[in-house]
N, C-alpha and C positions, 0 to 999 in steps of 0.2 A: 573524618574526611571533610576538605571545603567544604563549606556554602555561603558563597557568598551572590546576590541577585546583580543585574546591570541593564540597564536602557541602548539600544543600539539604533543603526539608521536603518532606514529602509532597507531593503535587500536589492531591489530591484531599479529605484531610482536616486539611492540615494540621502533622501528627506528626512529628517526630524520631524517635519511636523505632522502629527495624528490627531487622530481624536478617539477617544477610548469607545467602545462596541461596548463588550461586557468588561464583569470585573467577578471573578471566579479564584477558585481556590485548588489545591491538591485532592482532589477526593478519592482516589485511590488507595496514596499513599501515606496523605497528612506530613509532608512534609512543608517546611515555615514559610508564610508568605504569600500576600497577596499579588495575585498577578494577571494583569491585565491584557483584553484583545482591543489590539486600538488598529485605524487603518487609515491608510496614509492618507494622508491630503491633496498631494500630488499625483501618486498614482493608484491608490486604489486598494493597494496588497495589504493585508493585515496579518499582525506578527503579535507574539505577546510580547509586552513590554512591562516591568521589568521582566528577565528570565535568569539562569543561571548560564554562570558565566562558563567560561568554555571548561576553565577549569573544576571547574563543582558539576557538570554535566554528568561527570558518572556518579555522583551523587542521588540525580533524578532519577536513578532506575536501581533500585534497593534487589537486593539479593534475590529476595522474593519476586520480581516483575514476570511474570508468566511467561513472556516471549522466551525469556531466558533458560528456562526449567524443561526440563527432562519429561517423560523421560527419554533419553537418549533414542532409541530405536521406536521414535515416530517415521519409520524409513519405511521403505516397502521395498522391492525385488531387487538383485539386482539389474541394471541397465537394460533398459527395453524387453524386460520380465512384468508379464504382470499388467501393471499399469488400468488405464479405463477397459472398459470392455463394453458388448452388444454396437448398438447402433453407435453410441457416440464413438466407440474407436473406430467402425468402419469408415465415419466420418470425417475422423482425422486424418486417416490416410489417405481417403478419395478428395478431401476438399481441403487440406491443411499441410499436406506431404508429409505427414509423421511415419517415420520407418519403423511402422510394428505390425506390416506387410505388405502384401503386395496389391498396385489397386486392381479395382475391378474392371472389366471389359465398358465401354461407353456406351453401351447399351443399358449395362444394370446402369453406372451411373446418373447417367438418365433419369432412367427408372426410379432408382432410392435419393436422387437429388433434393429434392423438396422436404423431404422426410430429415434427411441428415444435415440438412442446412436447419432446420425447427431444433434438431439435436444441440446443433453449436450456437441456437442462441438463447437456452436454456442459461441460466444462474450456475451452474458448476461446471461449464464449458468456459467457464472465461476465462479461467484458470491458464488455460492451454491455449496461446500464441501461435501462430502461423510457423511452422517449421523453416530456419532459413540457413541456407549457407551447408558447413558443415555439420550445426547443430550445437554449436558452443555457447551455453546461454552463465550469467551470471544474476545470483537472484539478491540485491544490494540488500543489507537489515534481513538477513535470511535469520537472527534467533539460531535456534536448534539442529536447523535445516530441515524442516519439516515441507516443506515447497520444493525444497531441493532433492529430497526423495522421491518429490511426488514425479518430477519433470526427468528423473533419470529414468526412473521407470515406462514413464513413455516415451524413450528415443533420445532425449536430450543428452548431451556431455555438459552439464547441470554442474556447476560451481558454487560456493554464498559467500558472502563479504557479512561479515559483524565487528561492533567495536565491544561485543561481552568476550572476555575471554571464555567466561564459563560456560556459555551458550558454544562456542567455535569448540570448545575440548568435547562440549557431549556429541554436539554433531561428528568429530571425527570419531570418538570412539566406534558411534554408528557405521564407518566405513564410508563417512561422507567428504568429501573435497572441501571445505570453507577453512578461507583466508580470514586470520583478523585484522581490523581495522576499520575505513572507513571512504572516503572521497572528496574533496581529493584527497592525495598520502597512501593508500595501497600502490606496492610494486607490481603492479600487473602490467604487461606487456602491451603497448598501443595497439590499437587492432585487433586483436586476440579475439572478439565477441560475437558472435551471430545477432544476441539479444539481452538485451539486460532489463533485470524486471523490479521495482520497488512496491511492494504491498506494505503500505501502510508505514512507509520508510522518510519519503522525501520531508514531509511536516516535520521529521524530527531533527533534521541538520541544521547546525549553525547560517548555512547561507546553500539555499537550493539554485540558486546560479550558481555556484562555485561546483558544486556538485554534478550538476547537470552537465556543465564544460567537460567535467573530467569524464561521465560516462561517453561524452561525445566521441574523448580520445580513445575510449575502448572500444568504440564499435567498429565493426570492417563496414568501409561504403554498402549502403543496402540494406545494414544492420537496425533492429528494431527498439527500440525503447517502451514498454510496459509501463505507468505509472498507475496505483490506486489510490485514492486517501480520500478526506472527508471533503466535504462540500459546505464551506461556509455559512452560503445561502439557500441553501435546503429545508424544506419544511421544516423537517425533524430538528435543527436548529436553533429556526423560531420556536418552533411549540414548545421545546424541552429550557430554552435560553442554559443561564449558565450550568443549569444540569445534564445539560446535552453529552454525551458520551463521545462522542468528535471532537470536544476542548480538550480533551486529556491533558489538562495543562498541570506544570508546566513541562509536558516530554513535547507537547508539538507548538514548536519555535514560530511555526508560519502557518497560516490559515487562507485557505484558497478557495477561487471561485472558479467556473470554469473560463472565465473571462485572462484572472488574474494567473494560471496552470496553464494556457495556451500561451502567454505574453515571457512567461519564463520560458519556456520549454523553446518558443522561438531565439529566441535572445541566446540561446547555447545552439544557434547553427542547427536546431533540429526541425524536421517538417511533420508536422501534426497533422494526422491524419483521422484525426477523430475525438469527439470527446466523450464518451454514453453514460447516461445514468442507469444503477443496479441494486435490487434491494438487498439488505443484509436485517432480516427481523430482528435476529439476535442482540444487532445494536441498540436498537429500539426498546428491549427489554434491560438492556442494559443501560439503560437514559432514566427508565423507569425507576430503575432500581436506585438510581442516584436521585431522584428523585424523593423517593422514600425516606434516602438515609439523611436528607434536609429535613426532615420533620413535617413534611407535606402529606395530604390527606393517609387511610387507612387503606385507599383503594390504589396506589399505587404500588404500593407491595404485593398486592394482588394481580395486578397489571404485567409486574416486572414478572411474573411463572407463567404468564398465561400464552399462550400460540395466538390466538384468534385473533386478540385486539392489534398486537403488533404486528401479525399477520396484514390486515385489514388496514392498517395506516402505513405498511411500507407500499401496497399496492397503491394506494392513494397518491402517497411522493411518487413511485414511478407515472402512474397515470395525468400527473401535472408533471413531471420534467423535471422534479428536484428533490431525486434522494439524499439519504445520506452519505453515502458516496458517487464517487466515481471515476470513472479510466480512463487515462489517457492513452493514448496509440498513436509514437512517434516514431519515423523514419528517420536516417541519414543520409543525404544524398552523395 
């Protein structure tokens, strides 16, 4: 298969010229070459430069990349079976419109207000978008469709867009709806979307303008937009540098801040309605662990199994305002 690396312009304004951030490597995969986060001069955005070229890109995700892999029926219920339950589904339905029943009288609402708004701003509430329209959501870099089982099961008419083949055959074996491909280039219908959501998607496309325009043409006026991915400028970042687990280079093309993920997300005609930071320990552990396999001290590998300490420093990034992720929430007017 190709491989061959190339230097590109800005994405966003244009520019050649950068100046290089880090200088990092494949540590996932070990695949050749070094490659750099540089950021622009002109406007700000940082991209890795060199990367693979469009044509060696399915080169960057080796058979083995986990998004890809099975097994197939990480699915759950059919259609609005199932799904969250206790307080947080009372809460979707009273404060979200998700039809997995009927609300309550405005008196309990009232009543379990406070409580069920605490529910959705819990870390595994974020998952679940404001229900909108008819309910047609599409979930862009859906992998498996493991997201996309999750959102069928409560309420959604749940789609996935991937450019793995492998990945789109196991999800449908699962009995799940995903189109291959990618953005722009999927035939899907203008308008067609209630919501479209990218978890940990956007970073990795050749031009997230390009991309962004195209989910614009799928959403119906009203229609919401979802983004999550890393945070450049986030502690975990700094502290980890090029072992940071958010470089995943070279799969993620573009590197964001919340500055630079609002300035895109405008520029395709969309109204940003929010930016929040969210903790993920897991990544943390997983920074750790790359950490380790540099040959850096004995207590990092001790680190990367541990709950507490990663525990303890995601709190920290959310407590300052710069985790290692976080989500966008755009409108279309």
């Amino acid at each position: 298969m190709t491989w061959q690396l190339e230097t590109v312009p800005c994405d966003h304004c244009g520019s050649v010229d950068a100046d290089i951030l880090i200088r990092g490597r494949d540590r996932a995969h070990g695949l050749p070459g070094e490659f750099n986060v540089v950021r622009c001069r002109q406007c700000g955005l940082a991209r890795t430069s060199p990367r693979p070229t469009l044509e060696s890109l399915a080169a960057a995700y080796p058979e083995e990349y986990p998004e890809h892999q099975g097994p197939a029926l990480r699915t759950g219920p059919p259609a609005g079976q199932g799904g969250p339950g206790g307080l947080l589904r009372w809460a979707l339905v009273n404060l979200r419109g998700y039809p997995l029943g009927r609300r309550a009288p405005a008196p309990v609402r009232w009543l379990l207000g406070p409580a069920a708004a605490m529910a959705l701003a819990r870390r595994k509430a974020f998952a679940y978008p404001a229900y909108e329209g008819e309910g047609r959501l599409l979930d862009f870099g859906c992998g498996t469709g493991g997201y996309v089982a999750k959102m069928a099961a409560a309420g959604w008419k749940a789609e996935g867009l991937d450019a793995s083949p492998q990945a789109v055959r196991l999800g449908r074996e699962a009995g799940l709806v995903l189109h291959e491909g990618t953005l722009p280039g999927a035939a899907l219908p203008a308008e067609s979307f209630d919501a479209v959501t990218m978890w940990q998607a956007l970073e990795h496309v050749p031009s997230p303008r390009a991309t962004l325009e195209a989910v614009r043409r799928l959403l119906r006026p009203g229609g919401r937009l979802l983004v999550v991915c890393p945070r450049l400028d986030s502690l975990e970042a700094r502290w980890f540098g090029p072992s940071w687990f958010g470089l995943e280079l070279p799969r993620h093309l573009t590197h964001f801040t919340p500055q630079t993920l609002r300035r895109h997300v405008e520029a395709a005609a969309l109204e940003v309605e929010g930016i929040r930071s969210f903790r993920r320990p897991a990544l943390i552990r997983r920074s750790f662990a790359q950490l380790a396999d540099s040959g850096r001290r004995p207590v990092h590998r001790r680190l990367a199994s541990s709950r507490l300490v990663p525990g303890l420093l995601s709190w920290l990034s959310l407590l300052a305002g710069r985790t290692g992720q976080m989500m966008c929430l755009a409108r279309k007017r």
